[in-house]
C-alpha positions as CSV (number, residue, x, y, z in Angstrom):
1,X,-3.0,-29.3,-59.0
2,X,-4.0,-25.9,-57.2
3,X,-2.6,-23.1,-55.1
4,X,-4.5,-24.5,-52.4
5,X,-2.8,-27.5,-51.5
6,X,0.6,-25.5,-51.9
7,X,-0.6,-22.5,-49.7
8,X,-1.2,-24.8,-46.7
9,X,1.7,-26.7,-46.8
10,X,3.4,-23.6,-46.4
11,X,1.2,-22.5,-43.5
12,X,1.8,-25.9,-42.2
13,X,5.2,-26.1,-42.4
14,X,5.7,-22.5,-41.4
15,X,3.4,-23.4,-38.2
16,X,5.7,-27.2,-37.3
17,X,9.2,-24.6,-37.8
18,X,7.8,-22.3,-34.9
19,X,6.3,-24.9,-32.2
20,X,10.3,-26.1,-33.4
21,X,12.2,-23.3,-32.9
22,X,10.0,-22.2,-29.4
23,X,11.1,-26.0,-28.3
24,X,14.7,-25.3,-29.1
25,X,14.8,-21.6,-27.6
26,X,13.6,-23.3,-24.1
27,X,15.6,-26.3,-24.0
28,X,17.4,-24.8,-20.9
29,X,13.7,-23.8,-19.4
30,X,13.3,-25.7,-15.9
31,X,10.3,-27.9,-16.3
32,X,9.8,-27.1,-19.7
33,X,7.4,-29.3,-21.5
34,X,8.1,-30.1,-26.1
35,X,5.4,-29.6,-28.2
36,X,4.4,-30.9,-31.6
37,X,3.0,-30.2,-34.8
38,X,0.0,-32.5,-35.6
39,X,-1.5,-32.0,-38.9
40,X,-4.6,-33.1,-40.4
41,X,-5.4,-33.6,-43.6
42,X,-8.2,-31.6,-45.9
43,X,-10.3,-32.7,-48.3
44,X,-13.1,-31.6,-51.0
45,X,-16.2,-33.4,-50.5
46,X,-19.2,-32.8,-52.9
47,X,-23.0,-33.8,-52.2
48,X,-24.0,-37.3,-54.1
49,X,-20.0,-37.5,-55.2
50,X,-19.0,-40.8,-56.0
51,X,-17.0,-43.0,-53.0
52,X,-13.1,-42.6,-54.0
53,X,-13.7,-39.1,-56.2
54,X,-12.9,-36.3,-53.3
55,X,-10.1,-34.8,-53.6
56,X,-7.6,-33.7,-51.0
57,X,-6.6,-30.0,-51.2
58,X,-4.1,-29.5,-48.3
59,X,-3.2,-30.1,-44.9
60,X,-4.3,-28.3,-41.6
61,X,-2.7,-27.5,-38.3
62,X,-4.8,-29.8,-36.0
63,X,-3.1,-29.9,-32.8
64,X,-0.1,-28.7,-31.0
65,X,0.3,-31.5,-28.4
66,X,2.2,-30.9,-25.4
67,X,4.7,-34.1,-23.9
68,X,4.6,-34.1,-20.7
69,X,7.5,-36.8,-20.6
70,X,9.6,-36.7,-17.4
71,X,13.3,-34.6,-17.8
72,X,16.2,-34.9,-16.7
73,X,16.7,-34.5,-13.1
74,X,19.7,-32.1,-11.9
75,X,21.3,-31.4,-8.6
76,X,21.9,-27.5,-8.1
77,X,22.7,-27.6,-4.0
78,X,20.0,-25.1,-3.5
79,X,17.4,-26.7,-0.9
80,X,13.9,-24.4,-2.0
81,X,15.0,-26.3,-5.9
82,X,12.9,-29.1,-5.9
83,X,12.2,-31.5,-9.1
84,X,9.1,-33.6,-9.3
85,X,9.9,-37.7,-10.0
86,X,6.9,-38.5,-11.5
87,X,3.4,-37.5,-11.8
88,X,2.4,-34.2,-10.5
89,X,2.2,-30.7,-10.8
90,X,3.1,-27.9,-7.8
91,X,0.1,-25.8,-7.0
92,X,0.6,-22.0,-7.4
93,X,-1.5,-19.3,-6.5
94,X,-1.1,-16.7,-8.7
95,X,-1.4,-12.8,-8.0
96,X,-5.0,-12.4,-8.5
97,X,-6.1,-15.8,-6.5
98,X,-7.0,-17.9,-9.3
99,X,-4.6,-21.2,-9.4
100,X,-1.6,-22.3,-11.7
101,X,0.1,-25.3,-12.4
102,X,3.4,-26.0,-13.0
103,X,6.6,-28.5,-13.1
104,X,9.5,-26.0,-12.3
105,X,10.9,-26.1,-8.9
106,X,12.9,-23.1,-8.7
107,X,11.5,-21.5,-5.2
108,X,12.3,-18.9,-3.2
109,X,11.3,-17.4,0.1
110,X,10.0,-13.5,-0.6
111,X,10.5,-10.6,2.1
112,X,7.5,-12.2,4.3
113,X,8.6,-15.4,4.3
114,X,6.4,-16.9,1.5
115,X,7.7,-19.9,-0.9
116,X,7.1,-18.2,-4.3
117,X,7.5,-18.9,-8.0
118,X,9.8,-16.3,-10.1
119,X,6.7,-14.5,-11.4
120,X,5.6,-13.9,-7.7
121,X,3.3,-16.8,-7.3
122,X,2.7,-18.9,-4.0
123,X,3.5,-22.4,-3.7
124,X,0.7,-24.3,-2.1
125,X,1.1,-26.7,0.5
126,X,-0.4,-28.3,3.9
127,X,0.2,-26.7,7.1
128,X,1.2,-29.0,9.9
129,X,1.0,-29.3,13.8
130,X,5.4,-29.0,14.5
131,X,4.8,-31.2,17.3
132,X,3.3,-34.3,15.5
133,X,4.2,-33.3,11.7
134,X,0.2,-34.1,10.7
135,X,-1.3,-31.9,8.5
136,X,-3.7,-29.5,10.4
137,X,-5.8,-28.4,7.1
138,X,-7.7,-30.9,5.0
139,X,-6.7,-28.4,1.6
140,X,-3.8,-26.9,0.5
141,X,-2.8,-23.3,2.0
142,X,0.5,-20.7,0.7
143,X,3.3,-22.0,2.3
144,X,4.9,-19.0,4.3
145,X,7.9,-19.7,7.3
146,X,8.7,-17.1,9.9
147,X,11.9,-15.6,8.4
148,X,11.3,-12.3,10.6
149,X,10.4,-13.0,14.5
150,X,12.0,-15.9,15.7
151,X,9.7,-18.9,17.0
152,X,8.8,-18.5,20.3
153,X,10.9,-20.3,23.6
154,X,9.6,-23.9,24.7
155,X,9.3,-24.6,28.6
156,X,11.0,-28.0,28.9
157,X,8.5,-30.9,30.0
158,X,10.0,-33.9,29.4
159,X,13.8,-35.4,29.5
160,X,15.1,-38.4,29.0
161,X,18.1,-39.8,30.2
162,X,19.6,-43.3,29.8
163,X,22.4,-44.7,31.2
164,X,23.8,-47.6,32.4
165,X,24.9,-48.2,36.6
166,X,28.0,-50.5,37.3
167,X,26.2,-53.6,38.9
168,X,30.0,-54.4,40.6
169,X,29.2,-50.9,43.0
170,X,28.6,-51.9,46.9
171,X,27.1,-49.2,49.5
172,X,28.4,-45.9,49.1
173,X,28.6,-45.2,52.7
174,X,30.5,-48.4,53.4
175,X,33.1,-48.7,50.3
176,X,36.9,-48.3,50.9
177,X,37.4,-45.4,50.4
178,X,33.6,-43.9,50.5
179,X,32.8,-43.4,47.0
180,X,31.9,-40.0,46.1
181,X,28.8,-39.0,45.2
182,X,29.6,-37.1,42.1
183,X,31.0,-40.5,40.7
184,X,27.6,-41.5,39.2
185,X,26.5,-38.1,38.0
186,X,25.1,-36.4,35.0
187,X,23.9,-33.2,34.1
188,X,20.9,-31.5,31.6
189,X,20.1,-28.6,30.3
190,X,16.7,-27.5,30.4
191,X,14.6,-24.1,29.3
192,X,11.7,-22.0,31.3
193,X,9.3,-20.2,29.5
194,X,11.4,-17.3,28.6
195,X,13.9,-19.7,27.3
196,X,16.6,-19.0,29.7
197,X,18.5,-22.4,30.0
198,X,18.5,-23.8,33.7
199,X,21.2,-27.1,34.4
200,X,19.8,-29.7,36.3
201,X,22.5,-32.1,38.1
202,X,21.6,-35.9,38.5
203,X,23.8,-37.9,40.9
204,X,23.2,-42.3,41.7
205,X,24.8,-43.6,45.2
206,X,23.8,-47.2,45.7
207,X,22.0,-47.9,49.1
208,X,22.2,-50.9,51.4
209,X,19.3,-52.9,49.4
210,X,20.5,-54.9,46.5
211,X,19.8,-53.5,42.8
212,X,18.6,-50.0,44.8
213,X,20.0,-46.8,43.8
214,X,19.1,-43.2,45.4
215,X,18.8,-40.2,43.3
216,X,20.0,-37.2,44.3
217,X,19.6,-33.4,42.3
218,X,22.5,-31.8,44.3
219,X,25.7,-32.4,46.0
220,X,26.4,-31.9,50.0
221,X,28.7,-28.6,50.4
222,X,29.3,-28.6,54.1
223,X,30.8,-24.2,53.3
224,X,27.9,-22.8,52.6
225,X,25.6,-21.1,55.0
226,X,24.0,-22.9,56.1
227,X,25.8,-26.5,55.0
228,X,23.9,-28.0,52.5
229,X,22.9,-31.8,53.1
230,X,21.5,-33.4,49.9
231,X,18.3,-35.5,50.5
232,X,17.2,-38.3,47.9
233,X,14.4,-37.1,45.3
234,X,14.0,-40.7,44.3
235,X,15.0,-44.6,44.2
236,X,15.8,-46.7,41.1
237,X,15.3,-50.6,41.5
238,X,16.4,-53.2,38.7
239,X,15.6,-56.8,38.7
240,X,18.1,-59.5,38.6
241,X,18.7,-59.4,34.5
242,X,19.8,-55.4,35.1
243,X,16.2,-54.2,33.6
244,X,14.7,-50.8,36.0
245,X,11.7,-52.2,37.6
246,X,10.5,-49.3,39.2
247,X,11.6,-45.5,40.0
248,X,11.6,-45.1,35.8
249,X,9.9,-41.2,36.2
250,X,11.4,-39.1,37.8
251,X,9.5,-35.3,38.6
252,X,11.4,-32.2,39.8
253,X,10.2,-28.4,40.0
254,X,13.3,-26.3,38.7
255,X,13.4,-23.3,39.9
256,X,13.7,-20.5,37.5
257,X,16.4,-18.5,39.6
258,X,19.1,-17.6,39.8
259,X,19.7,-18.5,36.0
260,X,16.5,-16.4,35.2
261,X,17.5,-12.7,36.4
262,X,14.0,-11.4,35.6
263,X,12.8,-14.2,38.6
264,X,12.6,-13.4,42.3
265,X,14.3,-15.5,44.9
266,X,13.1,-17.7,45.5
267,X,11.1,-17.8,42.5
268,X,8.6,-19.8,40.6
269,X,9.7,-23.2,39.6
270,X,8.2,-25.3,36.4
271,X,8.0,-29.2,36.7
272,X,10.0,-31.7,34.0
273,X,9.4,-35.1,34.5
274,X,12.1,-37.2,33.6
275,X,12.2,-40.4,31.8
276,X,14.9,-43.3,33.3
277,X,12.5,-46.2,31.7
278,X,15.2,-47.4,29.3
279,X,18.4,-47.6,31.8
280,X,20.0,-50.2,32.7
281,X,22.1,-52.1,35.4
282,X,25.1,-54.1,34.1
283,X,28.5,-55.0,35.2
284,X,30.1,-52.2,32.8
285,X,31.6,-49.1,33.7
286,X,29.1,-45.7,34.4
287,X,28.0,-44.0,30.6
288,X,25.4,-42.0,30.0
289,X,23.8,-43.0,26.5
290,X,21.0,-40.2,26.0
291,X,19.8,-37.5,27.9
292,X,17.3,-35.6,25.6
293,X,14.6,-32.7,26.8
294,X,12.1,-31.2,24.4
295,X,12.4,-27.4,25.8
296,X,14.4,-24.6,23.6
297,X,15.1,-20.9,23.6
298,X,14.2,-18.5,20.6
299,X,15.1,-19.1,17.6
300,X,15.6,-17.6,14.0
301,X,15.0,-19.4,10.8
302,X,18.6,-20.8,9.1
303,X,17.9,-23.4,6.5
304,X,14.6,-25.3,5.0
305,X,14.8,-28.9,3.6
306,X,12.2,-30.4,1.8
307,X,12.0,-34.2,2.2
308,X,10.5,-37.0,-1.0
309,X,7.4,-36.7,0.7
310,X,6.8,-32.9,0.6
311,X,7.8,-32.7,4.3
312,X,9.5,-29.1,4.8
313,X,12.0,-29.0,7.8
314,X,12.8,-26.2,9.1
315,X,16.1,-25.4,10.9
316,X,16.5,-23.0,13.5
317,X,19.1,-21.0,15.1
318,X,18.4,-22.7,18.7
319,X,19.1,-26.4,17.1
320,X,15.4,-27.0,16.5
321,X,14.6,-28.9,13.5
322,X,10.9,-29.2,12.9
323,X,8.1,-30.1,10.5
324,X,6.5,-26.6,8.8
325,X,4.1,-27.8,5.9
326,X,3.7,-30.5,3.3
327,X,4.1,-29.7,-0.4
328,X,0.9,-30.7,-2.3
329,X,0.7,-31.8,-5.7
330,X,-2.0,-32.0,-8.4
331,X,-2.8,-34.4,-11.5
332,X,-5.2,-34.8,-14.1
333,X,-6.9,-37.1,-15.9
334,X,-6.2,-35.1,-19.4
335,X,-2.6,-33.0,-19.2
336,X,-3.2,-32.8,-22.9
337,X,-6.2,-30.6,-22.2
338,X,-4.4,-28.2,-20.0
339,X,-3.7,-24.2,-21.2
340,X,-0.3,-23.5,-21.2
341,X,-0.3,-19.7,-20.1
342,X,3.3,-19.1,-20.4
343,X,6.0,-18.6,-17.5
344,X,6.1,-22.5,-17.0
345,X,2.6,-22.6,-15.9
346,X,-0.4,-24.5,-17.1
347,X,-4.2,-24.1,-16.2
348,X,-7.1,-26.0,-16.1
349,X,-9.8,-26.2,-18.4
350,X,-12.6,-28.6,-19.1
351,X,-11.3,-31.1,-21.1
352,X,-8.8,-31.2,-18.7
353,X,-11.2,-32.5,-16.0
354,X,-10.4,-30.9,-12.4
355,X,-7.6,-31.5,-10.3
356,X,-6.7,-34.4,-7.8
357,X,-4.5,-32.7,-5.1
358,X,-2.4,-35.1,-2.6
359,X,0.7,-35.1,-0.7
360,X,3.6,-36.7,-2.7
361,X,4.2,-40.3,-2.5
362,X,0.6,-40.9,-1.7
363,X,-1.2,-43.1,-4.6
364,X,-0.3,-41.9,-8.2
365,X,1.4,-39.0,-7.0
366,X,5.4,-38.6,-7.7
367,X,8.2,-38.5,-5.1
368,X,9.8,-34.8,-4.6
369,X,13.9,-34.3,-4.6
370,X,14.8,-31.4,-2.8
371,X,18.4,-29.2,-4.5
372,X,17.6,-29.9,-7.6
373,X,15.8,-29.2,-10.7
374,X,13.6,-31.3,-13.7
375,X,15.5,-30.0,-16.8
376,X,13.3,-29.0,-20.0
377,X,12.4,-32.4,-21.8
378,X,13.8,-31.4,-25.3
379,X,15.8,-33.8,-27.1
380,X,18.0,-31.0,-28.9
381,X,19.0,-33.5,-31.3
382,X,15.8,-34.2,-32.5
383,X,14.6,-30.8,-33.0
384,X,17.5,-30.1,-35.3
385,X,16.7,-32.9,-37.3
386,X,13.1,-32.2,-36.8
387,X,13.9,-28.8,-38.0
388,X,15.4,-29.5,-41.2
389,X,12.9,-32.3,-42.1
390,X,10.1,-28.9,-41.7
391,X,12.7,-26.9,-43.6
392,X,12.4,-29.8,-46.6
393,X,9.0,-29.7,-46.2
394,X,8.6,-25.9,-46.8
395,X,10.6,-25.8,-49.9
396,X,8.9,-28.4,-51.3
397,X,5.6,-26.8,-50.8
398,X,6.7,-24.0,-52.4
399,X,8.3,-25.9,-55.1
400,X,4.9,-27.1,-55.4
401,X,3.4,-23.6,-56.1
402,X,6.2,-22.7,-58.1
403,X,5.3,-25.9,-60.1
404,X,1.6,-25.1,-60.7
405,X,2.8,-20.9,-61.8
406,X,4.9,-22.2,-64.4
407,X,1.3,-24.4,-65.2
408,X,-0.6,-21.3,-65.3
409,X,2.1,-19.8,-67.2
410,X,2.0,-22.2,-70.1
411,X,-1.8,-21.9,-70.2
412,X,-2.2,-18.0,-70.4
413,X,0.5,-18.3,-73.3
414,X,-1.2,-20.3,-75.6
415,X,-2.0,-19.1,-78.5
């Protein structure tokens, strides 16, 4: 027996107690990942020594390992907290440009309007097209929202409005009493470029011809000066099963003023087509079922939601909800060979191989869970016991050098 063998079990065992106690201090870390202790053992060898004649003398630290097990997941409320189920890492760019890795969620939007980590880094991402939610970059970008200047107005283009006609209503002009125009009518709001709202009236009379309805945008007023006599800006005809079999598009020019001071009278006018494709004439009473327009005034950022696919929604003061970016996520073929560079955040090296980056869902990549948080993966339990086991094993390596002094003792006292 020899100090050696003694000396690094202590080391050892001194080494096992602080990968457990740094375990234990970040069990409440978000996205913390365990380590352990692997050891190795160490033995003597001599040149030409018999097979079964080496002696050991001690053990050595040979790894800490890293488990990159899945935690918990837990719901905090907070929409930029977002936990990764599954495989994955979030992409940060750190201060000086060089990119991060890590599994904590716990965003937040700096005074420009950037998604950023605690320690300042950007979260990575895909920037889409808000009109078709695609990404428009084939790599990932810093996500940044405008959480200044509001997004811009949107000139309405398109409506759509679907309703249902009574199929029981005879000729307008020739009903007892006449009915009233306004008895089949609807109204929409639409937006010019500036974003100043403009309501557009739509009023039905049915006409002589069977299934045939006229389309008015305005009412007669027989007081103003001059009287105002409405004239059709359209027909509707269904077939005998109730389906519209022609007049489904409808175009009118709105004219910007009066609800548009800044316009002159009469003013410019901006066309909106809109869409009657999906009405319908039945033997029910008159209801309107949808009447949508894709025009909006300015708006300022109120909420972000990030959906299991990495899709970020925005919401906006105006009642525009819209696509903003994609979260992107990165694996690797070794996450044992990744460098843990502290602040929840790993980089790669080469035995980690580089990374894969996708959009979550896609492939091997995990699903995202937006207001809430991956908890550190530390089974608490276990360290204690983990930690006493070490604790037995560091006394006992000293017992062991205690052992051999008393040895050495003997020998230097024989006389």
């Amino acid at each position: 027996m020899g100090f050696q063998q003694g000396l690094s079990g202590l080391n050892a065992a001194s080494k096992n107690l602080d990968v457990i106690g740094h375990n234990i201090a970040n069990s409440g870390t978000v996205g913390f990942k365990a380590s352990r202790t692997e050891f190795d053992e160490m033995v003597a060898s001599a040149i030409g020594s018999a097979n079964g004649t080496n002696g050991g003398i001690g053990v050595s630290v040979g790894a800490i390992a890293q488990q990159f097990t899945q935690g918990n997941i837990s719901v905090t409320g907070n929409n930029l907290d977002v936990a990764i189920n599954g495989n994955g890492f979030f992409q940060i760019q750190q201060n000086d440009g060089t990119m991060a890795y890590t599994r904590a969620g716990n965003f937040k939007l700096d005074k420009a309007g950037n998604v950023i980590t605690n320690a300042g880094g950007k979260v990575m991402g895909y920037p889409v097209d808000p009109a078709t939610g695609k990404p428009t970059a084939g790599s990932p970008r810093p996500l940044v929202f405008p959480t200044g200047a509001p997004i811009p107005a949107k000139q309405t283009e398109k409506a759509k409005v679907t309703f249902n006609l009574d199929a029981r209503a005879v000729e307008a002009a020739t009903a007892t009493p006449p009915t009233p125009r306004a008895t089949y009518g609807t109204s929409i709001t639409v937006y010019d470029s500036q974003g100043v709202p403009n309501t557009v009236s739509l009023y039905f009379e049915k006409t002589a011809n069977p299934n045939e309805w006229s389309v008015y945008n305005q009412l007669d007023d027989p007081t103003a000066t001059p009287p105002v006599v409405a004239t059709p800006v359209g027909t509707i005809t269904f077939d005998g099963n109730g389906k519209i079999t022609s007049g489904s598009t409808l175009t009118l020019n709105i004219a910007t003023a009066p609800a548009n001071p800044n316009s002159p009278t009469p003013g410019p006018t901006f066309p909106v087509e809109f869409d009657f494709s999906d009405s319908t004439q039945y033997g029910t009473k008159w209801a309107v079922s949808e009447s949508t327009q894709d025009g909006y005034t300015a708006g300022q950022l109120t909420g972000i939601n990030i959906g299991t696919d990495g899709t970020i929604l925005t919401r906006y003061s105006n009642g525009v909800t819209r696509p903003e970016g994609v979260v992107s996520l990165a694996t690797f073929r070794n996450t044992q060979g990744l460098s843990d560079i502290g602040n929840n955040l790993w980089v790669e090296t080469f035995e980690s191989g580089q990374p894969t980056v996708g959009q979550p869902t896609n492939g091997a990549f995990g699903q995202l869970r937006s207001g809430a948080l991956e908890d550190s993966n530390v089974d608490l339990t276990a360290e204690l016991v983990n930690m006493m086991t070490a604790q037995r094993a560091y006394q006992a390596n000293a017992q062991t050098i205690k052992t051999q002094d008393q040895i050495m003792s003997t020998l230097v006292n024989l006389r």
